[in-house]
VOGU-3710 file (C-alpha; in Angstrom, 3 decimals, decimal comma):
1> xxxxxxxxxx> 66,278/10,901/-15,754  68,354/9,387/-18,680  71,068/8,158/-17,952  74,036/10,807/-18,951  75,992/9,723/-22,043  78,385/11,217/-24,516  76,148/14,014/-26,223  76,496/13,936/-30,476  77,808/17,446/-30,368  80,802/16,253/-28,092
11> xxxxxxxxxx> 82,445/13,605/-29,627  86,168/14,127/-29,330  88,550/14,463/-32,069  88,891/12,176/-34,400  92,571/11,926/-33,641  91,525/10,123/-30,461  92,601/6,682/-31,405  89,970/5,023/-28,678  86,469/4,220/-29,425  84,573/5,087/-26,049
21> xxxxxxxxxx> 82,198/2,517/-24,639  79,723/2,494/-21,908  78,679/-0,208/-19,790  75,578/-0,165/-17,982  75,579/-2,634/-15,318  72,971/-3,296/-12,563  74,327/-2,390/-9,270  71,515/-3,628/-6,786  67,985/-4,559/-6,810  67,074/-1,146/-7,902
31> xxxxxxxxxx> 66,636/-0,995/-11,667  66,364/2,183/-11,641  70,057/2,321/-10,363  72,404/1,811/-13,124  76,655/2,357/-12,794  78,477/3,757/-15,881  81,974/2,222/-16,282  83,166/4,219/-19,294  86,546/2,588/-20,436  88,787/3,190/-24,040
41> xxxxxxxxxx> 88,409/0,768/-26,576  90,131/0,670/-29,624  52,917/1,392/-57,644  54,535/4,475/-59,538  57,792/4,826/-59,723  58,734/8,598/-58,579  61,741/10,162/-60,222  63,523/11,870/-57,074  65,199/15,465/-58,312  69,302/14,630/-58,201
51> xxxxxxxxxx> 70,952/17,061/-55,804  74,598/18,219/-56,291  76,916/16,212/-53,509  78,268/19,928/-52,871  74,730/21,118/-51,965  73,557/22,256/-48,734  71,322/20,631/-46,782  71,362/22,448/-43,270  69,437/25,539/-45,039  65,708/25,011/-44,552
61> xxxxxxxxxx> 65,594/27,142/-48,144  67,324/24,380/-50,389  65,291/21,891/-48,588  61,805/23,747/-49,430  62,984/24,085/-52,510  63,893/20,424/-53,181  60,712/19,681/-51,948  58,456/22,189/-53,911  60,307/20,525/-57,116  59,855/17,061/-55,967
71> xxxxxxxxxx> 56,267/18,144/-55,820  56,032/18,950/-59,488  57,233/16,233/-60,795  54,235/14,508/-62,421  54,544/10,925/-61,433  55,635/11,898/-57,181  52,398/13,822/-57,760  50,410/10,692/-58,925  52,149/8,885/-55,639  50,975/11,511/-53,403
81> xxxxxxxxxx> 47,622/11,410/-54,185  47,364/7,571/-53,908  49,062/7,647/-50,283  46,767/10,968/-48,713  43,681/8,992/-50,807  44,781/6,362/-47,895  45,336/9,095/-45,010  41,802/10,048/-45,723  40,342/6,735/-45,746  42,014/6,243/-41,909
91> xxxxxxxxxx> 40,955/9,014/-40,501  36,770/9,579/-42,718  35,682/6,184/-42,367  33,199/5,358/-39,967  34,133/2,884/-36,744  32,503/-0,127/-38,237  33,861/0,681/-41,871  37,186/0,997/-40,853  37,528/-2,439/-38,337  36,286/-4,070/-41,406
101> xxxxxxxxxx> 39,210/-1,857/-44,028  42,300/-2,661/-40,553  40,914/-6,628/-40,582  41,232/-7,015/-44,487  44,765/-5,130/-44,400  45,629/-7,405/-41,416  44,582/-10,649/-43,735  46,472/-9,579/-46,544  49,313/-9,210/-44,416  49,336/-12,499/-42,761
111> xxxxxxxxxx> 48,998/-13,735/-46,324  51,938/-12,107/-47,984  54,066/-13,052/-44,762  52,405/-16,818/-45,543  53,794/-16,870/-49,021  56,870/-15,459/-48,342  57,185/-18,210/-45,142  56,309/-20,935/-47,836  58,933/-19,929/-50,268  61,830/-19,342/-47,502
121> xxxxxxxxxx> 61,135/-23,297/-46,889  61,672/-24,037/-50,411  64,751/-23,327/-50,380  66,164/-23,988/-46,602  64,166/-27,456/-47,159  61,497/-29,072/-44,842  63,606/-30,061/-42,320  62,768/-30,626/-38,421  65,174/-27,420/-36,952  63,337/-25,053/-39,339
131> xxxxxxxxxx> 59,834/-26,192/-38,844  60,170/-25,903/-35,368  61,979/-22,866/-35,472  58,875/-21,354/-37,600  56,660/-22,892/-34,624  58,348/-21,405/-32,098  58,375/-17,818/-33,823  54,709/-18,407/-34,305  53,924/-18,811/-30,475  56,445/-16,160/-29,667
141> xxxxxxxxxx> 54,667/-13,565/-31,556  51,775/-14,851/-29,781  52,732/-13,653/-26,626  53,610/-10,528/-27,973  50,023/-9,809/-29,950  48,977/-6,930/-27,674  51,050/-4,455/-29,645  48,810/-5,312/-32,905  46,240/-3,436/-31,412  47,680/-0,243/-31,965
151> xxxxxxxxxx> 49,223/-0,803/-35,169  45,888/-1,603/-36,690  43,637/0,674/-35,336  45,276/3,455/-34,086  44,870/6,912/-35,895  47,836/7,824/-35,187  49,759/5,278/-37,520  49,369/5,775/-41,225  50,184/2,487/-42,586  51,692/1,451/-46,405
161> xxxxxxxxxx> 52,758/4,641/-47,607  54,447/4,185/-51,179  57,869/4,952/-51,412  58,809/3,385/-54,710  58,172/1,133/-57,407  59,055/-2,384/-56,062  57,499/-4,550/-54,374  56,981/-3,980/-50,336  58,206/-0,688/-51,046  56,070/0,786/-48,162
171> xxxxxxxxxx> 56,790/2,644/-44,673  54,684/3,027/-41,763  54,434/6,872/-40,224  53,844/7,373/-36,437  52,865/10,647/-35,777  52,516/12,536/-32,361  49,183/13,470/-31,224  50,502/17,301/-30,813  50,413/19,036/-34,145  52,438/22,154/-32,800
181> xxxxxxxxxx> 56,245/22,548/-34,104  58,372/20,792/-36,398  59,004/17,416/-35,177  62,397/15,084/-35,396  62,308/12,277/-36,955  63,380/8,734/-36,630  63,797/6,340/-40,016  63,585/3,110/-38,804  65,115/-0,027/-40,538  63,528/-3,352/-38,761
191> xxxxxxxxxx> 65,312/-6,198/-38,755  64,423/-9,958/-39,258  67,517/-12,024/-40,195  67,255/-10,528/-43,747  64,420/-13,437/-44,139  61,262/-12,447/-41,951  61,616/-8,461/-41,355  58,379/-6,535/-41,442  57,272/-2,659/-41,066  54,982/-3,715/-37,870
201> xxxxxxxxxx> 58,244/-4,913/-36,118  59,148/-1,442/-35,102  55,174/-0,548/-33,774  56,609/-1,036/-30,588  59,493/1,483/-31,018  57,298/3,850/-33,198  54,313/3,915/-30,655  57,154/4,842/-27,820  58,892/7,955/-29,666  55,449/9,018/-31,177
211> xxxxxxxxxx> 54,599/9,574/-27,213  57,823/11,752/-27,027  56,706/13,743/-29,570  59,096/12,203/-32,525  58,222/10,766/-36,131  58,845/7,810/-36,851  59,161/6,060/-40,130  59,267/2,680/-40,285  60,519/1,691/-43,764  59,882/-1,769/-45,317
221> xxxxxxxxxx> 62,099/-3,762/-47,414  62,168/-6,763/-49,693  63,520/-10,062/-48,085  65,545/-12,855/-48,949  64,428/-14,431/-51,481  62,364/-11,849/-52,875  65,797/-10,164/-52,899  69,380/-10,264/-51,542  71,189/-8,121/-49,362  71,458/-4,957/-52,840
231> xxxxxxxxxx> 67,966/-4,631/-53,503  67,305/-4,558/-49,354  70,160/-1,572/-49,584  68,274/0,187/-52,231  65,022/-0,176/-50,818  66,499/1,361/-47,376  68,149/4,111/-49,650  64,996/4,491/-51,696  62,673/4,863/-48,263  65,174/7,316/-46,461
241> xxxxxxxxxx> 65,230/9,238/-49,458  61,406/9,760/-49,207  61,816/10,525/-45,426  64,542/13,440/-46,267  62,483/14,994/-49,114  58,736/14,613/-47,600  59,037/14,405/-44,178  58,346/18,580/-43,669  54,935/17,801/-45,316  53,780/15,680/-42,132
251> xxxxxxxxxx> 55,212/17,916/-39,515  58,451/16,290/-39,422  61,818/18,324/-39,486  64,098/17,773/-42,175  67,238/19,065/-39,925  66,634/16,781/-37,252  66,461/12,954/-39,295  68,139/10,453/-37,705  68,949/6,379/-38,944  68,130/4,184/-36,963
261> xxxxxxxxxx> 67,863/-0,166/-37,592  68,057/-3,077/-35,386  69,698/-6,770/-36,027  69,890/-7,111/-39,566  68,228/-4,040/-40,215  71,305/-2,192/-38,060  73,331/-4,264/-41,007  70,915/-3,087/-43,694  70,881/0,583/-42,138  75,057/1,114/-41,907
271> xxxxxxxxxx> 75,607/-0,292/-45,296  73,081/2,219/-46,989  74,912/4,972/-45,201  78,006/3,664/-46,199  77,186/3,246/-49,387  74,937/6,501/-49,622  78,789/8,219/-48,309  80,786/6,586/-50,754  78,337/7,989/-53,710  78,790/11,469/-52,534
281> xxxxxxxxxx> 82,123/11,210/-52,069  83,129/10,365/-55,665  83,919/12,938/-58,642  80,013/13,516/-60,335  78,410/11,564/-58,280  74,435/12,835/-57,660  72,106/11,911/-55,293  68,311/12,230/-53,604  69,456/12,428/-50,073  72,782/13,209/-48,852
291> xxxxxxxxxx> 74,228/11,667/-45,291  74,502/15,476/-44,036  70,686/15,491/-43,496  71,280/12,779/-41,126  72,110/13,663/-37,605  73,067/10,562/-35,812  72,913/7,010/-36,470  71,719/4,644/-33,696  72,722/0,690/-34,731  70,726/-1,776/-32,372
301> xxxxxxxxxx> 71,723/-5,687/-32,202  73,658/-5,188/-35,242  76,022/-7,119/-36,869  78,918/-5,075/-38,637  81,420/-7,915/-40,142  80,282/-10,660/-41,571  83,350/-12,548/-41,766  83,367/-12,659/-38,249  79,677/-13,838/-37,983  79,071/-16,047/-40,898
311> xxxxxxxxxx> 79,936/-19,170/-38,659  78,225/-18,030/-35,784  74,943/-17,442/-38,060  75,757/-21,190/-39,345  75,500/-22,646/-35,971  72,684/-21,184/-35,053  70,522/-22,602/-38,435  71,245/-19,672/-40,993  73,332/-21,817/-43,082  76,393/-20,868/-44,475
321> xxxxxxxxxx> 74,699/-21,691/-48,319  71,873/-19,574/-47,540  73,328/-16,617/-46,351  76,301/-16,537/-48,635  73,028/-16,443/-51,077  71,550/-13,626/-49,235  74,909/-11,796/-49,420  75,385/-12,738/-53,157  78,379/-14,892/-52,783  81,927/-14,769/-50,468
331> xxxxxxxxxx> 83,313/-12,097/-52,765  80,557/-9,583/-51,812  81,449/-9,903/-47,757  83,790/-7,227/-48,027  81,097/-4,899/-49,758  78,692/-5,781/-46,909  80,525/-5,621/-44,409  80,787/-2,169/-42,806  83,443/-2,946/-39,970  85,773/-4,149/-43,025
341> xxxxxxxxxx> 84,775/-2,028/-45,981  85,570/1,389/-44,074  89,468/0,355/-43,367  89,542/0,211/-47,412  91,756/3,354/-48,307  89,685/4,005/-50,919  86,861/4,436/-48,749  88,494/6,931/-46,283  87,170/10,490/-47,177  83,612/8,564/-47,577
351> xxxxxxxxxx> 84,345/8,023/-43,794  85,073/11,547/-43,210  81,014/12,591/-44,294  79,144/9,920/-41,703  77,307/11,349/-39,090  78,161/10,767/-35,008  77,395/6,968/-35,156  75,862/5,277/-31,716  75,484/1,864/-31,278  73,743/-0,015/-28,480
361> xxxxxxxxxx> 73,746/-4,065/-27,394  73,317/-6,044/-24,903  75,825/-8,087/-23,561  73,806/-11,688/-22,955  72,655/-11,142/-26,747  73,639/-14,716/-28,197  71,927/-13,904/-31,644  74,715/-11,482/-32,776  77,543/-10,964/-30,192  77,906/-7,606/-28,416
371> xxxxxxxxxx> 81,788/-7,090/-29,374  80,544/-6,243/-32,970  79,248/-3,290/-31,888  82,112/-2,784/-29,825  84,305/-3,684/-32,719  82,365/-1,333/-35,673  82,822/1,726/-32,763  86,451/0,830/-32,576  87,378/1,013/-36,401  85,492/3,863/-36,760
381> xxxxxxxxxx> 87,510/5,901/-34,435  90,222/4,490/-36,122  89,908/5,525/-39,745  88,438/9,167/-38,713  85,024/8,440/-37,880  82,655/9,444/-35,110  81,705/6,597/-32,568  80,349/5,264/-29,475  79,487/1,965/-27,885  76,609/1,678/-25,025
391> xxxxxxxxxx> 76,477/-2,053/-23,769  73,559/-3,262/-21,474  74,777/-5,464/-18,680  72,653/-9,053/-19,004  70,531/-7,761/-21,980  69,444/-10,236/-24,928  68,925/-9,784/-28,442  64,924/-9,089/-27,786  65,154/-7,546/-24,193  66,316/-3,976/-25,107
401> xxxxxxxxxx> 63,356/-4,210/-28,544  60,482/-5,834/-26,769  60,719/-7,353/-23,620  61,898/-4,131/-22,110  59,475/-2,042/-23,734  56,497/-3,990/-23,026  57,390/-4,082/-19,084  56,643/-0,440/-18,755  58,271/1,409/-16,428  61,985/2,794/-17,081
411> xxxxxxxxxx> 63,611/1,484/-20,213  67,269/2,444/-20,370  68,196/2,451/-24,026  64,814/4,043/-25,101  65,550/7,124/-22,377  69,278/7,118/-23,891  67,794/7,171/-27,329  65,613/10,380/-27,100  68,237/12,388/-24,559  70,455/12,457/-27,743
421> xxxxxxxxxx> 67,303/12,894/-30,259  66,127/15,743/-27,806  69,934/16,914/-26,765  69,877/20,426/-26,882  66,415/21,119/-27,009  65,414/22,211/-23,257  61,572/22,274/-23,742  61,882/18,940/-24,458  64,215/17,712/-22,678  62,188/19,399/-19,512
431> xxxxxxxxxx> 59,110/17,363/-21,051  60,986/14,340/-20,717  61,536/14,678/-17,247  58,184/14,453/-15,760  57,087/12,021/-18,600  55,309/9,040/-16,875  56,192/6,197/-16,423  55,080/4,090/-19,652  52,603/0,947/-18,812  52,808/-2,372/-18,896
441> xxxxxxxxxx> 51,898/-3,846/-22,344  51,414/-7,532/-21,243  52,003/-9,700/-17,761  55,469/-10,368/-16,765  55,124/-14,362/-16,703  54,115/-13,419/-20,539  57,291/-11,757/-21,021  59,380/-14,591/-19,394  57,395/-17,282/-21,591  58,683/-15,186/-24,482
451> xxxxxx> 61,925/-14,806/-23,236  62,288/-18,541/-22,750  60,807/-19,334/-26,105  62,564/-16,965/-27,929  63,993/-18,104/-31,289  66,818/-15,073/-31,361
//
């Protein structure tokens, strides 16, 4: 059974002036046995209809109806076609056809990521910590090539869906093999350093949910330098705008969405919702999705102030020039910086729209400190917002994403994840509890190599 934690609906006041936290600590040789110490911390471009801010988005009506007129719209139309032209080519093609379609799409892959590899090294220069940082990701991903299987060749992934007009403007759907009900849905933002992050990074995640009977949307992005930290916020904006409005057309409901990124995609995620809050909150202001048709945000690894972290980043080879470039400069911290941005006055009723917000870390995770999750929950609380901190005793930066997930078995934060995304919901919830046990992806002295060799 998941372990019990504060359910979305619950979340006390927002006068409380504590941000709660959770702690989940091993407390013998058991892993199944976990102690809660719960303490008080402090390549068409479609033209998306523009819905009021005051609008309503809990009545499934409006939401047809947004639909149905994002439907007519000529060029969405044009998009449509080209992406189910796609869905039919997965699912038609014969077996030897379609290994020979999944191994080109693989190669062009590996190419683009190539390029892009190539390029980052133009600028960081070909120095001895990055080359052998690039080597060591390389034999890292290695280890962890099982999982490619399924993203390739499974039917139950439909790969490069469009989205939008620039490049890697693409998301990933993984659908559940039962067809029966509306589904929720997850809209995954991977993460990457803002440099390397990928679509197929959340396969892991979106083969695990897909299981539990939840959509997942895994929503690509451009990278530094293709872009800088704005065009990585409009692409997330642009994809979860897709996900609100089309979602109902692949069994997906568009009452249950929930946000959900991990390292720098956490970052990318909460500054899109931010920002996406902010928009609505202002006099006029018109948008494609509104954060109302989001039900919960779940932050993973994430990094929340990057005042706090831009030293810590430099030390460990993101460089204080290149970052500041991916950032656009020392003046535009503040902007990007959700922990600091939502203590601006200005910003206060934007505050007031966010959804419940959870965020999970680990507490061995060197790559991006646990206290700035603990930190971001904190603020929150304190400006108004809705918050909660779950911390995994001795967990890295990769344990709770893939090495735990890949050891089959119990995973704590995935079981914590869907008793919130199935709170309420007692067929589910019931399903849940007799699910089996999930199997072991790859050998354990596999997942220690990776562990050890780990560049995060």
């Amino acid at each position: 059974m998941p372990s019990p934690i504060l359910p979305i609906s619950n979340f006390p006041s927002s006068t409380t002036s504590a941000a709660t936290t959770v702690v989940k600590a091993k407390v013998d040789a058991d892993p199944s046995k976990t102690l809660l110490i719960s303490s008080q911390l402090d390549p068409e471009k479609a033209i998306t209809p523009l819905l009021p801010r005051a609008s309503s988005y809990n009545s499934t009506t409006n939401v047809n109806n947004s639909i149905i007129s994002f439907a007519n719209n000529h060029q969405q139309r044009s998009r449509r076609i080209s992406s189910d032209s796609s869905l039919a080519l997965l699912s038609d093609q014969s077996p030897r056809r379609s290994i020979s379609r999944e191994v080109g799409h693989a190669a062009s892959e590996t190419f683009l990521l190539s390029r892009l590899c190539v390029k980052l090294l133009s600028y960081l220069g070909v120095g001895y910590r990055w080359i052998t940082r690039f080597l060591v990701l390389g034999c890292y991903a290695l280890l962890l090539m099982p999982v490619a299987y399924y993203y390739f060749f499974s039917r139950q992934v439909h790969r490069s869906i469009i989205y939008g007009e620039k490049p890697r403007n693409r998301l990933d759907l993984y659908l559940p093999e039962s067809s029966h009900g509306m589904k929720p849905v997850v809209a995954f933002i991977t993460g990457g350093a803002w440099i390397i992050g990928y679509k197929a990074w959340g396969s892991l995640l979106g083969q695990q949910l897909s299981e539990r009977d939840i959509i997942v949307a895994c929503i690509d992005y451009r990278n530094f330098p293709q872009g800088t930290i704005s065009d990585m916020v409009e692409d997330a904006s642009q994809g979860i705008s897709f996900v609100c409005n089309n979602i109902a057309e692949y069994g997906g409901d568009p009452n249950r969405i929930y946000l959900m990124g991990q390292s720098a995609g956490a970052h990318i995620a909460a500054c899109t919702l931010i920002n996406q809050a902010i928009k609505e909150a202002g006099e006029g202001d018109s948008t494609s999705w509104s954060v109302s048709q989001i039900k919960a945000y779940f932050g993973l690894s994430g990094g929340y102030n990057l005042f706090n972290l831009i030293d810590h980043f430099h030390s460990r080879g993101l460089y204080r020039s290149i970052f500041l470039s991916i950032m656009e400069g020392e003046d535009s911290l503040h902007q990007f910086s959700p922990d600091v941005l939502v203590q601006d006055s200005n910003v206060k009723p934007a505050v007031s729209l966010l959804p419940p917000i959870i965020l999970f870390h680990g507490t061995a995770d060197f790559s991006i400190p646990a206290d700035a999750s603990t930190s971001f929950a904190d603020t929150l609380r304190r400006v108004g917002g809705k918050a909660e901190s779950i911390l995994y005793d001795g967990k890295t930066h990769t344990d709770l994403f893939l090495q735990d997930p890949m050891r089959g078995g119990r995973d704590e934060m995935f079981e914590d994840v869907v008793a919130i995304i199935h709170g309420g919901d007692e067929e589910a919830l019931a399903k849940d509890a007799v699910a089996p046990p999930r199997r072991r992806l790859v050998p354990e002295f596999m997942l220690k190599l990776a562990h050890n060799v780990s560049p995060f």
